[in-house]
VEXBA-841676 format. One record per residue: residue number from 1; residue in three letters; x, y, z of N, C-alpha, C in turn. Coordinates in steps of 0.1 Angstrom, whole numbers. Example, Ala and Ser with C-alpha at 12.3 -4.5 7.8 and 13.67 -1.06 7.14 Angstrom:
REM residues 2
PT:1:ala:132:-57:78:123:-45:78:132:-33:78
PT:2:ser:128:-22:71:137:-11:71:129:0:79
REM end
This chain:
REM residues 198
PT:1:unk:22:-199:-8:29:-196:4:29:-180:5
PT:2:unk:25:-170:15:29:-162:17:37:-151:19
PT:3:unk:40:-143:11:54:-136:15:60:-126:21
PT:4:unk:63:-121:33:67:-114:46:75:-102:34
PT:5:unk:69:-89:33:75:-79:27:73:-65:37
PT:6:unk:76:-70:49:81:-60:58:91:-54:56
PT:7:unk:92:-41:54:105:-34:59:113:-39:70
PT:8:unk:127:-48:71:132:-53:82:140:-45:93
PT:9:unk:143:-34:90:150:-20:94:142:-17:102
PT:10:unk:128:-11:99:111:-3:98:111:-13:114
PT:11:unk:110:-24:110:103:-36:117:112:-40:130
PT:12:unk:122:-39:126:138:-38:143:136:-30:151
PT:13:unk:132:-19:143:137:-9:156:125:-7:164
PT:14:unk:111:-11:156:96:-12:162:94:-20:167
PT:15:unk:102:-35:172:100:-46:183:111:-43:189
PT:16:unk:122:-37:186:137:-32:199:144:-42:197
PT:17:unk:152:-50:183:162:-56:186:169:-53:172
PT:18:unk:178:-56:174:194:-55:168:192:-63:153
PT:19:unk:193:-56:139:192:-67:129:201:-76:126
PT:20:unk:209:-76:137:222:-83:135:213:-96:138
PT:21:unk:204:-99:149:194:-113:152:189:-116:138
PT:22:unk:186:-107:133:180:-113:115:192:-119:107
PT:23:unk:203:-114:107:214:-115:97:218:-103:92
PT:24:unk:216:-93:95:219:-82:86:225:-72:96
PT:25:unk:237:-67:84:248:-59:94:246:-41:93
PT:26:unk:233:-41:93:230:-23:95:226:-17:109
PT:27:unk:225:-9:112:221:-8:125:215:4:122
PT:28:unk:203:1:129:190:12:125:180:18:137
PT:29:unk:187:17:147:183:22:163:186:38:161
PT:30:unk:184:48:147:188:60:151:180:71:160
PT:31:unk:169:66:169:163:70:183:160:58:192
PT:32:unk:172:55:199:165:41:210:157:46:214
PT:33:unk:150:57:222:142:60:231:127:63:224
PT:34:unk:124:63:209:118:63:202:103:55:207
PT:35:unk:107:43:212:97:30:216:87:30:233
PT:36:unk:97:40:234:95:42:251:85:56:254
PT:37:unk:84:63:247:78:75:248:64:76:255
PT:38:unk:55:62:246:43:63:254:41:50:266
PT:39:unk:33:48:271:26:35:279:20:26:273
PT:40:unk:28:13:274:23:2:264:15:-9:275
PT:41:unk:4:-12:272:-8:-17:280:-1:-32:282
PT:42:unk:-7:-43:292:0:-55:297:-3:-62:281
PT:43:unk:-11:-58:273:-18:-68:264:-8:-68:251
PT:44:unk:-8:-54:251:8:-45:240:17:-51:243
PT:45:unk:22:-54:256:37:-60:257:40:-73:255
PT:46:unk:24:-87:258:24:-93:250:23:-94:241
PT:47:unk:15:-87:230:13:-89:214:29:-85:211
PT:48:unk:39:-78:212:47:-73:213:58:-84:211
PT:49:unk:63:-89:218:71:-106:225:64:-113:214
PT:50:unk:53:-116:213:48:-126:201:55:-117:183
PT:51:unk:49:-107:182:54:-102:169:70:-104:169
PT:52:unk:75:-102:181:92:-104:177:97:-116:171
PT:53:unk:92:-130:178:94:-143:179:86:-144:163
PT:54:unk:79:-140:159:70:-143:146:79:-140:131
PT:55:unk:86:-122:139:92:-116:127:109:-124:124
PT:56:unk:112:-128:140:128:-131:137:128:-146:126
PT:57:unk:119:-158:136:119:-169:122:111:-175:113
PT:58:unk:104:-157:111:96:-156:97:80:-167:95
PT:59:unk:82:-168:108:65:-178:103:51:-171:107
PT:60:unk:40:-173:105:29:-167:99:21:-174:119
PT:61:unk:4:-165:116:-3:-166:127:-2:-181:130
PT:62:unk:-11:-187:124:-14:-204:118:0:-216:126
PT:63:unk:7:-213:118:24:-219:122:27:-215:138
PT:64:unk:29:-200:140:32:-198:151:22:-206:163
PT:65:unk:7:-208:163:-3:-210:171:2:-226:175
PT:66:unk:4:-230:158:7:-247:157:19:-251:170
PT:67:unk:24:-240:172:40:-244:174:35:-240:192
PT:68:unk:26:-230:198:23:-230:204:18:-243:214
PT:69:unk:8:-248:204:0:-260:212:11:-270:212
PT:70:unk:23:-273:203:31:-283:209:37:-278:221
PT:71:unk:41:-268:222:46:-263:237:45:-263:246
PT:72:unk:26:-262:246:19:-271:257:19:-282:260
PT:73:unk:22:-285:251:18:-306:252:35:-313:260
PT:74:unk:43:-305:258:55:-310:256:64:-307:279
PT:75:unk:72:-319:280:73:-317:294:81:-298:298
PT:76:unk:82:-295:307:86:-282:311:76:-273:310
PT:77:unk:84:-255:309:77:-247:305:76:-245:288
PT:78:unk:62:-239:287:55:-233:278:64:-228:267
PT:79:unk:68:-211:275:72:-205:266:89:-210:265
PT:80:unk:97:-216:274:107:-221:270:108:-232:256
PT:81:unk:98:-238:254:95:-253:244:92:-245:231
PT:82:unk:83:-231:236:84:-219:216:98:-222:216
PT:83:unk:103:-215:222:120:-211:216:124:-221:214
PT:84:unk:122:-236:217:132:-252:214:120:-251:199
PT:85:unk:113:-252:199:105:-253:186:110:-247:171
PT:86:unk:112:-230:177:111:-226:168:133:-227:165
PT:87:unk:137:-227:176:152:-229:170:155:-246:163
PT:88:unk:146:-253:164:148:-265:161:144:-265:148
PT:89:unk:143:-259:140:136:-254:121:151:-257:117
PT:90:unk:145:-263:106:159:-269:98:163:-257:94
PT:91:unk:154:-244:86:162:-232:79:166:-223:94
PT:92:unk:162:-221:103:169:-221:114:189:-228:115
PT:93:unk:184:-241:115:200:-245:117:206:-237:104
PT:94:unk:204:-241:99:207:-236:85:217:-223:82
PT:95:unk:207:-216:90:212:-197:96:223:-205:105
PT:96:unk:220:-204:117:234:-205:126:247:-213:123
PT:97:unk:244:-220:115:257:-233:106:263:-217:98
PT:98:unk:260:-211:94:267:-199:88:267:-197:70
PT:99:unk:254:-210:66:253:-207:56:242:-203:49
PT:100:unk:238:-196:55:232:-180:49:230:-173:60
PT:101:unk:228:-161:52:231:-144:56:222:-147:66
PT:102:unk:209:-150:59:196:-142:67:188:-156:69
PT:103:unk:177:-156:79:167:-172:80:160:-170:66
PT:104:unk:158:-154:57:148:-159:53:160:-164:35
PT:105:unk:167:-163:35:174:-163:27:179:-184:27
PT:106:unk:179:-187:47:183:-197:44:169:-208:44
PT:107:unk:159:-204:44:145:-209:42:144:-213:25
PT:108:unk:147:-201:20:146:-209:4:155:-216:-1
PT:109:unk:169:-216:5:182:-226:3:174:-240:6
PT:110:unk:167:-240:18:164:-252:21:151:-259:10
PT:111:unk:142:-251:4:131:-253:-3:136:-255:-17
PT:112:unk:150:-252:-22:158:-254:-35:161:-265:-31
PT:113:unk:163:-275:-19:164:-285:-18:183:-290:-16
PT:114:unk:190:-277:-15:206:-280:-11:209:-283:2
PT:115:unk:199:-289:10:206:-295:24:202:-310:27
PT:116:unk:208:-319:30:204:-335:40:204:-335:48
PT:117:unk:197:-345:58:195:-343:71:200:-363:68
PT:118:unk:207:-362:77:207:-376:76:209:-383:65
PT:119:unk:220:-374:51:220:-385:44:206:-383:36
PT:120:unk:199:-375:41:183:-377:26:177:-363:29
PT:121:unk:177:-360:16:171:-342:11:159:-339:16
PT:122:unk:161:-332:21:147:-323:30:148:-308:23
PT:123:unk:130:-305:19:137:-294:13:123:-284:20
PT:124:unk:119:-290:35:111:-282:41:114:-272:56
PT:125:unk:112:-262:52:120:-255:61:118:-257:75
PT:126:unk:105:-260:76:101:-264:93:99:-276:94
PT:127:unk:108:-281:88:113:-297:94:122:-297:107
PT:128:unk:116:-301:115:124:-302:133:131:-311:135
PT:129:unk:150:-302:135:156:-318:136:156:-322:148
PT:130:unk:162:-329:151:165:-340:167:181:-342:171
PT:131:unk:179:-346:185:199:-344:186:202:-360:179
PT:132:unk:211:-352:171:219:-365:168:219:-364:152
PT:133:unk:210:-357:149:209:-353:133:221:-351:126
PT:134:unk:221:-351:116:237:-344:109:231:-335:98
PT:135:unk:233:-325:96:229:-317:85:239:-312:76
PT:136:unk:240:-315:65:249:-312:56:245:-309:38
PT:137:unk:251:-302:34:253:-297:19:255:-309:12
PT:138:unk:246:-304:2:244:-315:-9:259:-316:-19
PT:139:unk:259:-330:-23:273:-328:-31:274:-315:-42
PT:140:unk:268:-319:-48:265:-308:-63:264:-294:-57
PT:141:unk:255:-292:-44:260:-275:-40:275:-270:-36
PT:142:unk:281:-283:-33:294:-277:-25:299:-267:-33
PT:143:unk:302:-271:-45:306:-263:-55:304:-250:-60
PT:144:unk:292:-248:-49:283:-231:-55:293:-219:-48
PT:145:unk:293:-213:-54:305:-195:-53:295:-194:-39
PT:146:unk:280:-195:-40:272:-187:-33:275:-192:-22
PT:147:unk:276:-206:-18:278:-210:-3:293:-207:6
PT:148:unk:303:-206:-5:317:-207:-2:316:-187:1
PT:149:unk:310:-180:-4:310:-166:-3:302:-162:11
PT:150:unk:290:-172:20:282:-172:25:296:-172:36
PT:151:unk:296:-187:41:311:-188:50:317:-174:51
PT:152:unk:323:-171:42:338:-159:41:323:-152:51
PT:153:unk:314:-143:46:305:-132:50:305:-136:65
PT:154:unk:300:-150:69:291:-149:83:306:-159:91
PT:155:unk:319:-157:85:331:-161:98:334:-156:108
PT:156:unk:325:-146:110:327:-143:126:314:-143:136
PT:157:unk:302:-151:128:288:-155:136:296:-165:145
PT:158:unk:291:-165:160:293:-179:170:286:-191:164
PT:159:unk:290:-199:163:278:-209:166:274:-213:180
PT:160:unk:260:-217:179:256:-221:193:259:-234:201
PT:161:unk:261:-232:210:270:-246:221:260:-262:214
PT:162:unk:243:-259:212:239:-267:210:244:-275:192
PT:163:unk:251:-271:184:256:-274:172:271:-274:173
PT:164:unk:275:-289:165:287:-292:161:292:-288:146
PT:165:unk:295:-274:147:298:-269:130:311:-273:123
PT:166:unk:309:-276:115:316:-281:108:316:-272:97
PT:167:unk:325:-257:95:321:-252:83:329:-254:70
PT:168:unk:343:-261:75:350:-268:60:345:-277:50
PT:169:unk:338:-287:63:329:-298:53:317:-295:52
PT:170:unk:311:-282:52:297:-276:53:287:-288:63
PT:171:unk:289:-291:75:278:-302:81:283:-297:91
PT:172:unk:274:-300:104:270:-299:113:264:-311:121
PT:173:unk:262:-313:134:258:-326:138:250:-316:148
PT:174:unk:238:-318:157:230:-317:169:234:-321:182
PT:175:unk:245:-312:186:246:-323:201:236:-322:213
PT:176:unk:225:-317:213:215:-313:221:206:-300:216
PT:177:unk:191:-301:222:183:-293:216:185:-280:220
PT:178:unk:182:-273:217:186:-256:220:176:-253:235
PT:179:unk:180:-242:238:175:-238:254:173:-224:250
PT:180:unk:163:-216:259:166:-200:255:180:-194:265
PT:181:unk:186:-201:268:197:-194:274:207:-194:261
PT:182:unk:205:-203:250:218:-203:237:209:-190:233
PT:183:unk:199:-182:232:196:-170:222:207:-157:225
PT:184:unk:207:-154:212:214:-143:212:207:-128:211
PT:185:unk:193:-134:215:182:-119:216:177:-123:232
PT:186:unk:174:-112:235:162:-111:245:146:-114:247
PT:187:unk:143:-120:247:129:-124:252:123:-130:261
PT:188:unk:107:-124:264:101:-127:277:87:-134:272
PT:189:unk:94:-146:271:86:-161:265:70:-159:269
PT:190:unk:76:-160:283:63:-160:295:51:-154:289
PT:191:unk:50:-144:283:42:-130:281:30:-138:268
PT:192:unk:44:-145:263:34:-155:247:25:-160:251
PT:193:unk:30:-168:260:16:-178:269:4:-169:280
PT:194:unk:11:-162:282:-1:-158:291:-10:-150:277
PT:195:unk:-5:-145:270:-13:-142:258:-23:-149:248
PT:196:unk:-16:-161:248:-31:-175:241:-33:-180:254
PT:197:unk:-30:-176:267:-39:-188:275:-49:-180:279
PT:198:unk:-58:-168:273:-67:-156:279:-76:-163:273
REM end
């Protein structure tokens, strides 16, 4: 598996968003206007929109493409069905349930194998749940310092309208699939597609 050892600081302030969208509470915009200086070609602004969506939930060319062609296949728009795709990643829910800092932090939680979906251990991160799912902490984790210290850290993240959090009993339920209106970043989907449909 390959390992994303970008500078995440380096890498925020060079797609223009907030590392607070990663999980992390630094703020590293010390020249906004830094990004703006020159003229970025129509092709730049899409590769641009794609590298952001790639960096925030950490998946690779290959995966991202994969996740593409379902977006085509699937009823609606395109680039609306990336963002249901890629918010639909079990280490996704994972992050917004509030039990871990960071996606990429809650990607290996999930690959340690401490979350169920349904009552049975899933321990792959881009497993896509469905409404109605329940996702919850393994008995034997409840017990970990690290989850109960995770909670205290991320008690004042929202959760999104589309999740029923439950952070006492560490679970969560799916009441509907996510939309890009629940994102808490900016993006201009559109730009993805017109970019693989060249």
């Amino acid at each position: 598996m390959a390992v994303n050892r970008d500078p995440v600081l380096k890498r925020c302030r060079y797609l223009g968003i907030s590392p607070m969208v990663v999980g992390i509470a630094k703020e590293s915009n010390k020249n906004p206007n830094a990004n703006s200086r020159r003229k970025v070609s129509e092709y730049g602004m899409q590769l641009k929109e794609k590298q952001k969506l790639k960096f925030i939930y950490g998946v690779l060319e290959n995966q991202f493409r994969h996740y593409y062609d379902l977006a085509t296949k699937m009823e609606g728009q395109a680039g609306n069905n990336i963002i249901v795709c890629l918010e639909s990643r079990l280490d996704n829910v994972v992050f917004r349930m509030g039990l871990a800092l960071t996606r990429r932090e809650a990607r290996q939680l999930v690959n340690h194998g401490h979350f169920l979906v349904n009552g049975k251990r899933v321990d792959i991160p881009s497993y896509r749940i469905k409404v109605g799912d329940v996702i919850s902490l393994r008995d034997k984790s409840k017990s970990s310092v690290k989850f109960k210290e995770n909670i205290e850290k991320t008690n004042g993240r929202l959760s999104p309208m589309w999740l029923d959090n439950n952070k006492e009993e560490f679970k969560a339920t799916i009441t509907r699939m996510p939309s890009i209106e629940d994102l808490d970043y900016d993006v201009e989907a559109h730009l993805i597609v017109e970019l693989y449909s060249k």
